[in-house]
TORKEZA-49009 format. One record per residue (C-alpha): residue number from 1; z, y, x. Coordinates in steps of 0.02 Angstrom, whole numbers, plus 50000, padded with zeros to 5 digits. Last residue first. Example, Ala and Ser with C-alpha at 12.3 -4.5 7.8 and 13.67 -1.06 7.14 Angstrom:
<sites>
@k = 2, up = 50357, north = 49947, east = 50684
@k = 1, up = 50390, north = 49775, east = 50615
</sites>
This chain:
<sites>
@k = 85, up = 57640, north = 51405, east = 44667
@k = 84, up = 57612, north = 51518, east = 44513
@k = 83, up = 57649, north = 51352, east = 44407
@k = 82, up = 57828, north = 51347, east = 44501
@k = 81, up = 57888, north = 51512, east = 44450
@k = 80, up = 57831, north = 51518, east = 44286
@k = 79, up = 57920, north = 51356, east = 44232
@k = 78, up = 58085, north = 51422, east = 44345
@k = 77, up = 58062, north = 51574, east = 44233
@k = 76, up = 58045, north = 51476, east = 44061
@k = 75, up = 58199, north = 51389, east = 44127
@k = 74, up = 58310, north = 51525, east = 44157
@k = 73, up = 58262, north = 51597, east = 43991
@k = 72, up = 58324, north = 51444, east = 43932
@k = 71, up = 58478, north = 51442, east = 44008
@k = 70, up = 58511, north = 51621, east = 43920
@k = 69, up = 58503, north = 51565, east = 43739
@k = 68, up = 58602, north = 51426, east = 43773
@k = 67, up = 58731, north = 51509, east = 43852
@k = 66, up = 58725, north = 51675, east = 43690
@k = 65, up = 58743, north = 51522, east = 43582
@k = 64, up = 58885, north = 51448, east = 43667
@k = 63, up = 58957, north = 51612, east = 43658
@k = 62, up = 58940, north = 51641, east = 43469
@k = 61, up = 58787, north = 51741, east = 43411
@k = 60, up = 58798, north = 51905, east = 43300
@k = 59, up = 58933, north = 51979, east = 43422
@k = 58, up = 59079, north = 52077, east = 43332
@k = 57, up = 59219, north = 51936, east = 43368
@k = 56, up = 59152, north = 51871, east = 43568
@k = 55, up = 59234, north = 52029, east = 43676
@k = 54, up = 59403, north = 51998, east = 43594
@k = 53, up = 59519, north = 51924, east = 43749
@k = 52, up = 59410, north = 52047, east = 43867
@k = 51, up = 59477, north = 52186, east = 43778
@k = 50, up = 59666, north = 52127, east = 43790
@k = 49, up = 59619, north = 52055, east = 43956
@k = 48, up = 59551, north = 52234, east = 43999
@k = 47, up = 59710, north = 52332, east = 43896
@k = 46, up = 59847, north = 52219, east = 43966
@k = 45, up = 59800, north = 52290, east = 44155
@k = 44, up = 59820, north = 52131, east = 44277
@k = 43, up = 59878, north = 52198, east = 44447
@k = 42, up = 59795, north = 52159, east = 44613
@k = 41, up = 59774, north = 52008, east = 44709
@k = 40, up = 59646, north = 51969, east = 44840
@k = 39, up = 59603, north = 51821, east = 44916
@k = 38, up = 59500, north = 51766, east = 45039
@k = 37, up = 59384, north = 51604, east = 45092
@k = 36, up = 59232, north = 51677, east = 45001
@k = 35, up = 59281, north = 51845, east = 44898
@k = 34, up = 59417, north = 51756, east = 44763
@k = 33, up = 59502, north = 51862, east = 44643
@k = 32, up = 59671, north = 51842, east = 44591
@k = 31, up = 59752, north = 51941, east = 44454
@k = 30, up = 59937, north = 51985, east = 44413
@k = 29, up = 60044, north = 51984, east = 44257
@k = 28, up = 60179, north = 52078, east = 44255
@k = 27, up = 60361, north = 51998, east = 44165
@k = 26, up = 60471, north = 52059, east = 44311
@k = 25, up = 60395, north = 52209, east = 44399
@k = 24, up = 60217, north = 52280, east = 44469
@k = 23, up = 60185, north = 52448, east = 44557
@k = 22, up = 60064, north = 52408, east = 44686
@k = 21, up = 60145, north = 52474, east = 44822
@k = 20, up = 60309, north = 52443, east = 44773
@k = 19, up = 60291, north = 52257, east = 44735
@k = 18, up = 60203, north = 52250, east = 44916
@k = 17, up = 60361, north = 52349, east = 45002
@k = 16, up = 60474, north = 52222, east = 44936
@k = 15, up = 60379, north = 52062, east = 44998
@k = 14, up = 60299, north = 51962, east = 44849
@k = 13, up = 60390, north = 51783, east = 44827
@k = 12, up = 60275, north = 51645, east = 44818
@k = 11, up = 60255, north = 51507, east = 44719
@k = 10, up = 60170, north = 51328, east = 44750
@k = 9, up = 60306, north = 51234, east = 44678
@k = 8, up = 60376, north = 51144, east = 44869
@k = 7, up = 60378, north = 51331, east = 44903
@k = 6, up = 60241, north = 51457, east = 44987
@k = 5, up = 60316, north = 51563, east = 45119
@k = 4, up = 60271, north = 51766, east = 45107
@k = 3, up = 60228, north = 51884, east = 45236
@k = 2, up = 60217, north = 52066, east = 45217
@k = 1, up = 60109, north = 52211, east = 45259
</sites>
């Protein structure tokens, strides 16, 4: 385990033995994810945000169309919910 000091930029340096654990060098991208008031870091993979970057061009609706659709579903539920009541 290692300790790191944040700088007057916000950065951190990663402790030796954390770079070699999880494998990353110069130019690697890394990935936060936030589980309540932790966080936990791990190494970004190019192929998932290279995936992820393209997940929209073979769908027949566009995202905000896909939202849209899916809000309303929430709101025929809610509808349903509260007339069962």
């Amino acid at each position: 385990m290692g300790i790191a000091k944040i700088t007057r930029n916000y950065q951190i340096t990663l402790p030796k033995d954390i770079r070699r654990i999880i494998s990353v060098k110069e130019g690697d991208e890394i990935m936060f994810i936030v589980d309540g008031d932790k966080v936990n870091f791990m190494k970004a993979k190019d192929d998932i945000i290279k995936r992820t970057a393209g997940i929209w061009k073979d769908m027949k609706e566009t995202g905000t169309e896909y939202q849209r659709r899916i809000r309303k579903g929430w709101s025929k539920r809610i509808k349903k919910q509260y007339a069962t009541r």
